[in-house]
ChimeraX commands (.cxc) that place a marker at each C-alpha (Angstrom):
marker #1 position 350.78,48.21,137.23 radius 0.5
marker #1 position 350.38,47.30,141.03 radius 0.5
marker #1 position 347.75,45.09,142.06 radius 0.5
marker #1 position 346.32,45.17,145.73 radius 0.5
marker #1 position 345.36,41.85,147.12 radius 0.5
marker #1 position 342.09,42.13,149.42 radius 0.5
marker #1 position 343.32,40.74,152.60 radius 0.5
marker #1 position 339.77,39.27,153.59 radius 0.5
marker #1 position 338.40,37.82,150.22 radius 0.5
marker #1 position 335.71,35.50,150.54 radius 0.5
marker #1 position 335.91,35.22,154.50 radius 0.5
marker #1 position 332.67,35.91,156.31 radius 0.5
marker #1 position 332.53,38.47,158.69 radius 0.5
marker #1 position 329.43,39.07,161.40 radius 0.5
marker #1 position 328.78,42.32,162.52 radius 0.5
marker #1 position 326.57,43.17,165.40 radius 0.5
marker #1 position 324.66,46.71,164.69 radius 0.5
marker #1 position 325.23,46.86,161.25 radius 0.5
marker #1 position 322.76,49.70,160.76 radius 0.5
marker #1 position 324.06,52.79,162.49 radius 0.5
marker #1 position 327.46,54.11,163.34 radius 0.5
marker #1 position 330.55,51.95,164.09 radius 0.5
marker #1 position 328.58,48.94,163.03 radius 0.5
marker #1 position 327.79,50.40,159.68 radius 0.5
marker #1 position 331.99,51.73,159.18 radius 0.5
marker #1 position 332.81,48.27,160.23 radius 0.5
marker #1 position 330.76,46.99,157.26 radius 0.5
marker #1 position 331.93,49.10,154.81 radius 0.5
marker #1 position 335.60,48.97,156.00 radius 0.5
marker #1 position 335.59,44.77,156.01 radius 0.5
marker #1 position 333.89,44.93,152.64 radius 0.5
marker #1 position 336.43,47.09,151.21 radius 0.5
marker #1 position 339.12,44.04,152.13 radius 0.5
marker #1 position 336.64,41.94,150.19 radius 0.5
marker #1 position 334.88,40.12,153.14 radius 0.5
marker #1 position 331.27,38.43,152.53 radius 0.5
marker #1 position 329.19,40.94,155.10 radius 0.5
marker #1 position 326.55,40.02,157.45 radius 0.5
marker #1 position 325.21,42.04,160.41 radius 0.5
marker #1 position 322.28,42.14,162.13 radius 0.5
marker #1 position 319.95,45.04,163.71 radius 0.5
marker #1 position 317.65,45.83,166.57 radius 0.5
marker #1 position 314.93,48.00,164.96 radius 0.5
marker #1 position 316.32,50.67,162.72 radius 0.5
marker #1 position 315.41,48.98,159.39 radius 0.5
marker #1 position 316.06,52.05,157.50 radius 0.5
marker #1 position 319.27,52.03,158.46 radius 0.5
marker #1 position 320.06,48.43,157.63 radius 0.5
marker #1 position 318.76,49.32,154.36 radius 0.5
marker #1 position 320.91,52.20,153.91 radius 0.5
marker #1 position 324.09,49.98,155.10 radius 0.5
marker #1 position 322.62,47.12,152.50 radius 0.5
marker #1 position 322.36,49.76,149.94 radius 0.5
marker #1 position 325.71,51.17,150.17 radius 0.5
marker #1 position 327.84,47.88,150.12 radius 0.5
marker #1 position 325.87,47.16,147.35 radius 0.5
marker #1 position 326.95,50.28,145.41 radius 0.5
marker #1 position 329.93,48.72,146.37 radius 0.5
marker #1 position 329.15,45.81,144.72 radius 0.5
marker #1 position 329.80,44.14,148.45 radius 0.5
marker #1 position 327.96,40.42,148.95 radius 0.5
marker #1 position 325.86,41.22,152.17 radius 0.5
marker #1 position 323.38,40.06,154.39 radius 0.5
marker #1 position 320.90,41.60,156.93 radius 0.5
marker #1 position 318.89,40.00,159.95 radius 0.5
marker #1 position 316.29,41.67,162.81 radius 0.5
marker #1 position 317.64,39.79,165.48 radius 0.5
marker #1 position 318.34,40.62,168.57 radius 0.5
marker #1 position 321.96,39.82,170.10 radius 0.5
marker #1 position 319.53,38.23,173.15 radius 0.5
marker #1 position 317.84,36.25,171.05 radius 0.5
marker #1 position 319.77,32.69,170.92 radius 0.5
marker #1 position 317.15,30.74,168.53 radius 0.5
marker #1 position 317.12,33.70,166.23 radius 0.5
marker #1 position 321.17,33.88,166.37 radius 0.5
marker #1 position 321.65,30.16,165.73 radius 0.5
marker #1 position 319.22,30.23,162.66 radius 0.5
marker #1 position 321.00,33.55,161.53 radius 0.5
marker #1 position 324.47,31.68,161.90 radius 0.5
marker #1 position 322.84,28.68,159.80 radius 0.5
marker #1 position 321.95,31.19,157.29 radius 0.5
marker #1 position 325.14,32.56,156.65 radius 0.5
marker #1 position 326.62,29.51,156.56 radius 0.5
marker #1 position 324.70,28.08,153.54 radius 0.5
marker #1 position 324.95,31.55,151.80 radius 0.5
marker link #1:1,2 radius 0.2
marker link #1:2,3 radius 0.2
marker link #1:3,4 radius 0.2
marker link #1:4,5 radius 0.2
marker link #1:5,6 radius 0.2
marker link #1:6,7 radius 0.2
marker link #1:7,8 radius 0.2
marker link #1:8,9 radius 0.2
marker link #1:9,10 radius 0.2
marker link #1:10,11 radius 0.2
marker link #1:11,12 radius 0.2
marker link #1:12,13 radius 0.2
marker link #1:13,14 radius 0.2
marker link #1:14,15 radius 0.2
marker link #1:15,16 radius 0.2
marker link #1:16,17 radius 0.2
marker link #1:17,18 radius 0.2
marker link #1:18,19 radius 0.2
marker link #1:19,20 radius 0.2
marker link #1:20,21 radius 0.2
marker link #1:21,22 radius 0.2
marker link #1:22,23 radius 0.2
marker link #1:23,24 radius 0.2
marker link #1:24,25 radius 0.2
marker link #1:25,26 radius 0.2
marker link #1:26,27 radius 0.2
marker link #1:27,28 radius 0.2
marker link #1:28,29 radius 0.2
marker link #1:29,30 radius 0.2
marker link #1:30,31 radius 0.2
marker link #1:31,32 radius 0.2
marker link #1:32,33 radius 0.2
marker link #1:33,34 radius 0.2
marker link #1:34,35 radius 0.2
marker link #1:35,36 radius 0.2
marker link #1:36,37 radius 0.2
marker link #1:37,38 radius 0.2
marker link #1:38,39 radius 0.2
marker link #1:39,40 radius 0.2
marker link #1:40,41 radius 0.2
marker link #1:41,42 radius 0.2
marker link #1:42,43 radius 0.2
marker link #1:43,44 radius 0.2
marker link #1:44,45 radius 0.2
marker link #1:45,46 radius 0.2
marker link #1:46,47 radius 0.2
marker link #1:47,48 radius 0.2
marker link #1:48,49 radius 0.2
marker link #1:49,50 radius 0.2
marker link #1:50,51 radius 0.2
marker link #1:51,52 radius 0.2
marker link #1:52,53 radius 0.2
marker link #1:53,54 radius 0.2
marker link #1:54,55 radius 0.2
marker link #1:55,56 radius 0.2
marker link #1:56,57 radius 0.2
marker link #1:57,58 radius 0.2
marker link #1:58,59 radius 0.2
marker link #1:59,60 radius 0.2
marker link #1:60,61 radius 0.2
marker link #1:61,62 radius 0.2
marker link #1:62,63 radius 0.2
marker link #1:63,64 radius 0.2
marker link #1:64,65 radius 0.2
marker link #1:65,66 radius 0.2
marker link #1:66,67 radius 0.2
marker link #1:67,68 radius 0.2
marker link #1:68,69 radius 0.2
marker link #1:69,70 radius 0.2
marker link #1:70,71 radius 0.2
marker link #1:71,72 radius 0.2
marker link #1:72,73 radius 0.2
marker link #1:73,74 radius 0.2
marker link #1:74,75 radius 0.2
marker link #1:75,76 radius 0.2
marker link #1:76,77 radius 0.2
marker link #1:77,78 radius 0.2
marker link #1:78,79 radius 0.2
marker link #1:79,80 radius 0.2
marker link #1:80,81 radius 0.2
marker link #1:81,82 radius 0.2
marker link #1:82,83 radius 0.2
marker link #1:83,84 radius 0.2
marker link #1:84,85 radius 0.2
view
């Protein structure tokens, strides 16, 4: 029986617009290599749900955070919390 290594086990990858479109295949695609996930959104909560919910299902580690890519205090304190995750 062949075994498939995941190429991106336990790295962390950050993903900017993780709730909608290419930000959301991103996620699932890194995930799928084994990556710990983390993104962050704008405003479309339902959608960071939905991208929460299907890594999940997945049984994908992954993170979510309202912040906005202008927003330097709230990206610092986003990195810090990935970090200690």
């Amino acid at each position: 029986m062949m075994t498939f290594k995941k190429r991106l086990f336990e790295k962390r990858i950050l993903i900017t617009g993780g709730s909608r479109g290419l930000g959301a295949a991103f996620c699932e695609c890194f995930a799928q290599e084994g990556a710990k996930i983390a993104f962050n959104y704008g405003s479309d909560q339902t959608g960071a749900q939905r991208t929460l919910s299907q890594l999940a299902a997945n049984n994908a580690p992954a993170l979510a955070f309202q912040v906005s890519v202008l927003d330097s205090e709230g990206l610092t304190q986003m990195v810090k919390e990935i970090e200690s995750a």
